[in-house]
Wavefront OBJ file of the C-alpha trace (Angstrom):
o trace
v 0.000 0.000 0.000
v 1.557 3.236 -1.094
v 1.444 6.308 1.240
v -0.200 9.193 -0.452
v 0.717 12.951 0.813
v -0.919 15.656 -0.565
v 0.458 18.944 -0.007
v -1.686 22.458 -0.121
v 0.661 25.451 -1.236
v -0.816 28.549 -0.136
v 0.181 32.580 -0.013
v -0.145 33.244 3.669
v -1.713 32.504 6.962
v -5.296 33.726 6.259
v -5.477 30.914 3.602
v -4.066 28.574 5.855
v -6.204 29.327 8.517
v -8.616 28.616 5.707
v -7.102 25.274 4.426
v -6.914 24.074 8.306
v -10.354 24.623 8.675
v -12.228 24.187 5.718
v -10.259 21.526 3.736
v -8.120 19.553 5.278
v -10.620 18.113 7.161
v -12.340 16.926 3.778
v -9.179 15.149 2.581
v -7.879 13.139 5.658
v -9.793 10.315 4.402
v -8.542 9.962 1.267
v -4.788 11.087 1.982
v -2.482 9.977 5.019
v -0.762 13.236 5.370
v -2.082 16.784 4.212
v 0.526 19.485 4.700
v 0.404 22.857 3.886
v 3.093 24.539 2.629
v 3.548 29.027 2.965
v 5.041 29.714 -0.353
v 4.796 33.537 -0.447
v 8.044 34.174 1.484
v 9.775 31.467 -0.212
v 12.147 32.061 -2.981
v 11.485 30.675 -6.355
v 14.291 27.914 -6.474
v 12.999 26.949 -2.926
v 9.242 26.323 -4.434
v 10.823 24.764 -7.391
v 12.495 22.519 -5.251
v 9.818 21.341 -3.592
v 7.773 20.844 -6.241
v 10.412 18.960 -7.566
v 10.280 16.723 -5.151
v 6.771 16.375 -4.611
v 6.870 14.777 -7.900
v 9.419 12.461 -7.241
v 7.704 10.964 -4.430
v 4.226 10.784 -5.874
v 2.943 12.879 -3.800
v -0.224 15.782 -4.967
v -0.446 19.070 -4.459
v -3.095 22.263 -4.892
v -1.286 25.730 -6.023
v -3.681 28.276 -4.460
v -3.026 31.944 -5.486
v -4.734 35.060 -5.666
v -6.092 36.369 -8.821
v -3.809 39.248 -8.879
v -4.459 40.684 -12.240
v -8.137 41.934 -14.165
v -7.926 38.099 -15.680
v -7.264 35.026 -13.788
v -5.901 33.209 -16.748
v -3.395 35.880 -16.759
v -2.228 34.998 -13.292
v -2.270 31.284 -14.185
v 0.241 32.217 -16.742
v 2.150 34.094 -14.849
v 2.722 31.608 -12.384
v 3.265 28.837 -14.660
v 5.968 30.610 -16.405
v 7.418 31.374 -12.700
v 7.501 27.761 -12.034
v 8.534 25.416 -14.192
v 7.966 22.310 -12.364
v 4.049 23.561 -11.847
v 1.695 21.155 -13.559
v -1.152 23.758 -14.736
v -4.144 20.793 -13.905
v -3.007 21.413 -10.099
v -2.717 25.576 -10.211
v -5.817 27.502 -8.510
v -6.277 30.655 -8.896
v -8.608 31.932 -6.091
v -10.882 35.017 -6.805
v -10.447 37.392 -6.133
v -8.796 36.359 -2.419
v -9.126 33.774 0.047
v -11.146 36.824 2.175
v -14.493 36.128 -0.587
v -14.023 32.314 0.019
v -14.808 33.246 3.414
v -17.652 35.622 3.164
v -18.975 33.143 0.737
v -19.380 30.528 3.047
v -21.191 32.814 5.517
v -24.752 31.424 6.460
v -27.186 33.889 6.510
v -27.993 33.230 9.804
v -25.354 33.788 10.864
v -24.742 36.682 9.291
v -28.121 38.152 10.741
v -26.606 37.248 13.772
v -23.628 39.436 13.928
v -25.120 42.026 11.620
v -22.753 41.487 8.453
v -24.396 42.270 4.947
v -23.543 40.108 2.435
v -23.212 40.490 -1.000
v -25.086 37.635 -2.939
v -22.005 36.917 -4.758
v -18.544 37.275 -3.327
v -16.100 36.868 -6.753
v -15.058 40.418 -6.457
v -14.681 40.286 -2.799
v -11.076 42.343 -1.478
v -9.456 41.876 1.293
v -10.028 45.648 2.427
v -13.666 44.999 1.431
v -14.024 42.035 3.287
v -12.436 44.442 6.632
v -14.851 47.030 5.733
v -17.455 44.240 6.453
v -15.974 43.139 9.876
v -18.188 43.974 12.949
v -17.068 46.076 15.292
v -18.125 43.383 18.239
v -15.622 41.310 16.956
v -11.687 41.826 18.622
v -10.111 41.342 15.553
v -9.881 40.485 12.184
v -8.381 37.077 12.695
v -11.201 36.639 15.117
v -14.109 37.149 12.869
v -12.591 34.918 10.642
v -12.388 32.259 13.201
v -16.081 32.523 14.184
v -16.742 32.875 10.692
v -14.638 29.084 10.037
v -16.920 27.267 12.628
v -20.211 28.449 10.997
v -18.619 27.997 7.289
v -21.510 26.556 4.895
v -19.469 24.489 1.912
v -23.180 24.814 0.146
v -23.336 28.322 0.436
v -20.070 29.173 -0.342
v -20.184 27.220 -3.570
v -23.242 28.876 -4.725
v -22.052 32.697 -4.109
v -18.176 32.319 -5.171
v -16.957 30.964 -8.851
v -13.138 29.834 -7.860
v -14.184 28.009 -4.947
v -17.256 25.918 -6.953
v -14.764 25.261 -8.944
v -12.243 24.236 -6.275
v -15.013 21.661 -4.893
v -15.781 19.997 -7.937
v -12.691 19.856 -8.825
v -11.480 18.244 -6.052
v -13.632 17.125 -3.696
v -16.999 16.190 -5.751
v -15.137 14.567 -8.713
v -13.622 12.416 -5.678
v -16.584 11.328 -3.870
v -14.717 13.714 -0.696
v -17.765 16.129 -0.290
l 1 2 3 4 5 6 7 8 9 10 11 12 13 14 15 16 17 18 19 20 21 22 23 24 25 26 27 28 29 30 31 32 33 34 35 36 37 38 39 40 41 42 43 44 45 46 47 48 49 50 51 52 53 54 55 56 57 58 59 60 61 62 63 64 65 66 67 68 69 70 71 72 73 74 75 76 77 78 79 80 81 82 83 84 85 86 87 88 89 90 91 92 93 94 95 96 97 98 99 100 101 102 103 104 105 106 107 108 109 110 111 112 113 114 115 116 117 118 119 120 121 122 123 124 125 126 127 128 129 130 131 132 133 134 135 136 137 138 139 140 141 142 143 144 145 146 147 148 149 150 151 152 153 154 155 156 157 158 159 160 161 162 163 164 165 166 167 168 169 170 171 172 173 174 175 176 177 178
């Protein structure tokens, strides 16, 4: 029996807060490690590296990056030409930021709750926008989005945000994970 890794490469600690919460659970089934990996402070020969490696051993990974430019397939490119040892099937461009997959998982309820409007779609979503929507009863930012993790809706969120539909049929549906 072969031991399968899969490893989650993501910008910064917001979207691994995120990964923690929302997906690794969903894959520590099917894999018998999940690790994420903070690529954003990493130099390119470093990533490259460890892609590089990830190959060799078999293991999977998820590229999760911001759509940094007007056109996602722009920032696809970008990165692929960045990265050479990036296989463009496992590159994810989150939009617009991994702030509107969390808004978009928001039950209303919830929302009601804690007296956050929310948009009926959340692909445009900034991170200063998503601030702007922070109540003030909350502490912090990083404690909203705590509070927002344990009342996260994976329905919801796929029916208000395009990149993270996409993300769950992708690969969790197509799997049988979800």
């Amino acid at each position: 029996m072969n031991y399968s890794r899969l490893f989650l490469w993501v910008e910064g600690a917001d979207d691994k807060r995120f990964m923690e919460n929302v997906v690794i659970p969903r894959f520590e089934e099917e894999y018998d490690s999940v690790k994420i990996i903070e690529y954003a402070k990493e130099k390119i020969e470093w990533r490259e590296n460890f892609l590089r490696s990830i190959v060799c051993m078999e293991g999977d990974y998820i590229f999760f990056h911001d759509n940094d430019t007007v056109c996602f397939i722009t920032d696809k490119e970008n990165l692929l030409n960045t990265h050479a040892q990036l296989d463009t099937e496992e590159v994810l461009i989150v939009i617009k930021e991994i702030e509107s997959w969390y808004l978009a998982g928001v039950p209303q309820e919830f929302a009601n709750e804690v007296g956050v409007s929310l948009p009926p779609r959340t692909d445009v979503v900034t991170k200063e926008q998503f601030n702007n929507l922070i109540p003030q009863t909350f502490d912090s930012r990083i404690d909203f989005m705590q509070e927002v993790l344990k009342h996260f809706d994976v329905v919801e969120a796929q029916r208000r945000n395009t990149s993270f539909e996409y993300f769950v049929n992708k690969h969790l549906a197509s799997k049988g994970i979800l």
